[in-house]
N, C-alpha and C positions, 0 to 999 in steps of 0.2 A: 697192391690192393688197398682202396680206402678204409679208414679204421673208423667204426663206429661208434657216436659218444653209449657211456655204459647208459641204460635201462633207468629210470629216474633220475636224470640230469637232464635239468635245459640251460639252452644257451641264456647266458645272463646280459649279454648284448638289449636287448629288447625289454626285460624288464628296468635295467637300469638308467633306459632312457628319458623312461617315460616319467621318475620322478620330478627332476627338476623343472619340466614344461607343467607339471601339477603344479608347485609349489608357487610360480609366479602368475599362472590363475589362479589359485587361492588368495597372493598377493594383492593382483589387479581389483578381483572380487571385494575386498574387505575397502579397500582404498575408495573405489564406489560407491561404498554403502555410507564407508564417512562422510562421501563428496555430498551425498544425498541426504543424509542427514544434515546434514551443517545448512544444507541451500534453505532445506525448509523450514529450521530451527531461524534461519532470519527471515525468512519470508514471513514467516507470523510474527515476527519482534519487531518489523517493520511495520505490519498492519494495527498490532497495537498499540505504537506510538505514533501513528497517522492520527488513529481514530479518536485520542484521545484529547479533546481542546483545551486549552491555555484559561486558567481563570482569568478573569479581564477585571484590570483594576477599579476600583471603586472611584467614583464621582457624585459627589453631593453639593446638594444646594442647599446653599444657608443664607439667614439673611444677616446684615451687613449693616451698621447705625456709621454712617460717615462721621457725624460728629462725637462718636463716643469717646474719644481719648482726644478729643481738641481742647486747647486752655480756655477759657474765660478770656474776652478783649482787655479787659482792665491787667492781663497778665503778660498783655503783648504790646512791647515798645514797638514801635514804625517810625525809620527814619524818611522822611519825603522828601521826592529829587525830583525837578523838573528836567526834564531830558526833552524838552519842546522849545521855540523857540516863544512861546505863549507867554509874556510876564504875567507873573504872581497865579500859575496854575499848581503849583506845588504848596502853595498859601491856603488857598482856598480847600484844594483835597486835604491836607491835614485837619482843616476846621472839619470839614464831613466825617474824616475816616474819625475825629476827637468825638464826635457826637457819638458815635457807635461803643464808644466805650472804651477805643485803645489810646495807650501810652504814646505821647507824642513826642519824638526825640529831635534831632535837628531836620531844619527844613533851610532847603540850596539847591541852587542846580545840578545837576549830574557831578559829582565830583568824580567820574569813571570818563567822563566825556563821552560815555557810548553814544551811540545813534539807538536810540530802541523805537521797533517798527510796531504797530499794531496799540494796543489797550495799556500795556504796561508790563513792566517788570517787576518780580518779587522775587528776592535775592536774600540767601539766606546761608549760614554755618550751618553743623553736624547739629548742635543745641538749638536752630531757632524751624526745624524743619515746622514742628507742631503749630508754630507763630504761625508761621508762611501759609501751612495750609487751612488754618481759619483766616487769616486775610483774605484768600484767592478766593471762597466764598463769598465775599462781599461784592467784589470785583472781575464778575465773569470775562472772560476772554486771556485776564492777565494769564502772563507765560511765567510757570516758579523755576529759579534758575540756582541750581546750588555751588557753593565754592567753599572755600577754607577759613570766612571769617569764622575769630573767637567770638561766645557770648551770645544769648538768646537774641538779641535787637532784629529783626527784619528790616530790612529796605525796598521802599519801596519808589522806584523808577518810573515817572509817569510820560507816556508816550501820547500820538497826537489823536490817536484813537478812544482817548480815555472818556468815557460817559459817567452813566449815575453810579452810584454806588447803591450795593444794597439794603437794606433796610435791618433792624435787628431778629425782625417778624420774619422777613424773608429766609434769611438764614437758618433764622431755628426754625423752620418749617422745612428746612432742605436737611437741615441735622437730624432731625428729629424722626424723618421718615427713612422707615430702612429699605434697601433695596437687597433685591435676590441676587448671589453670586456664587461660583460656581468651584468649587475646593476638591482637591483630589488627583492620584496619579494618574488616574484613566479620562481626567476631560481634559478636551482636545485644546492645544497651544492657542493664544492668542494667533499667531498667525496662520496656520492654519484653518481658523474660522474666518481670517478675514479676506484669504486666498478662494475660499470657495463664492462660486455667483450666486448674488440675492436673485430673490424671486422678482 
């Protein structure tokens, strides 16, 4: 005869199965909820660091006295070099550029031998850059060419392009007027503006 289990007794087979299939749905369950939370906690930290734009740097325009920190002619020695096959054009430009007010140092041909092409050359040390750039005023076109001589003296190299010289009026009317220029991290590179097509 089969023996029957006693009166409040159940079989524990069935109840003890069924915790561990709970425990890793509650598992899955919570694991979800992280997964969903997390997606949408960057879903918004994305949106508000999209939406947020970049301050853009500042660019101003100032204006600009070219001749403000240039010497006096009387403060600028000019050696003059005939780089032409022209006699006595390095003579006569000295007598011009002496009328303007500058210091007149020796006068010879090219003692560099170069060939200089166009208007002229202004040749100048770390101490005579200030010289070189009120010379090149006077003498539009000249080309300023720096190197390592000692001492304020400029030289100046006269090629076969060389015309008038400018006037003292001329000058200080080009010094004197300031022009607009453009300072700052946010305006655009020199080449950059000069990459893009004119109108």
């Amino acid at each position: 005869m089969s023996q029957r289990a006693p009166s409040g007794q159940r079989s524990g087979s069935s109840r003890g199965g069924t915790k561990p299939i709970t425990i890793v749905l509650l598992i899955l369950a919570m694991l979800a909820l992280f997964a969903a939370g997390f997606g949408v906690s960057r879903f918004f930290a994305g949106r508000s660091a999209s939406t947020v734009a970049p301050t853009p740097a500042p660019c101003v325009t100032v204006s600009v006295t070219p001749g403000a920190s240039l010497p006096k002619p009387a403060k600028v020695k000019v050696n003059v070099y005939n780089s032409t096959k022209t006699a006595g054009l390095a003579r006569r430009t000295a007598a011009e550029i002496k009328k303007r007010g500058f210091v007149i140092g020796t006068v010879a041909n090219d003692p560099a031998g170069a060939v200089v092409k166009g208007v002229a050359e202004i040749r100048y040390g770390p101490d005579g850059e200030p010289g070189a750039e009120l010379l090149a005023l006077y003498i539009p076109g000249a080309t300023l060419i720096a190197n390592d001589t000692t001492g304020t003296a400029v030289d100046l190299a006269v090629g076969p392009d060389f015309g008038a010289i400018l006037t003292n009026a001329q000058v200080a009317g080009a010094i004197a007027s300031p022009s607009p220029t453009t300072t700052g991290a946010g305006c655009p590179s020199q080449s950059a503006a000069s990459a893009s097509p004119s109108a």
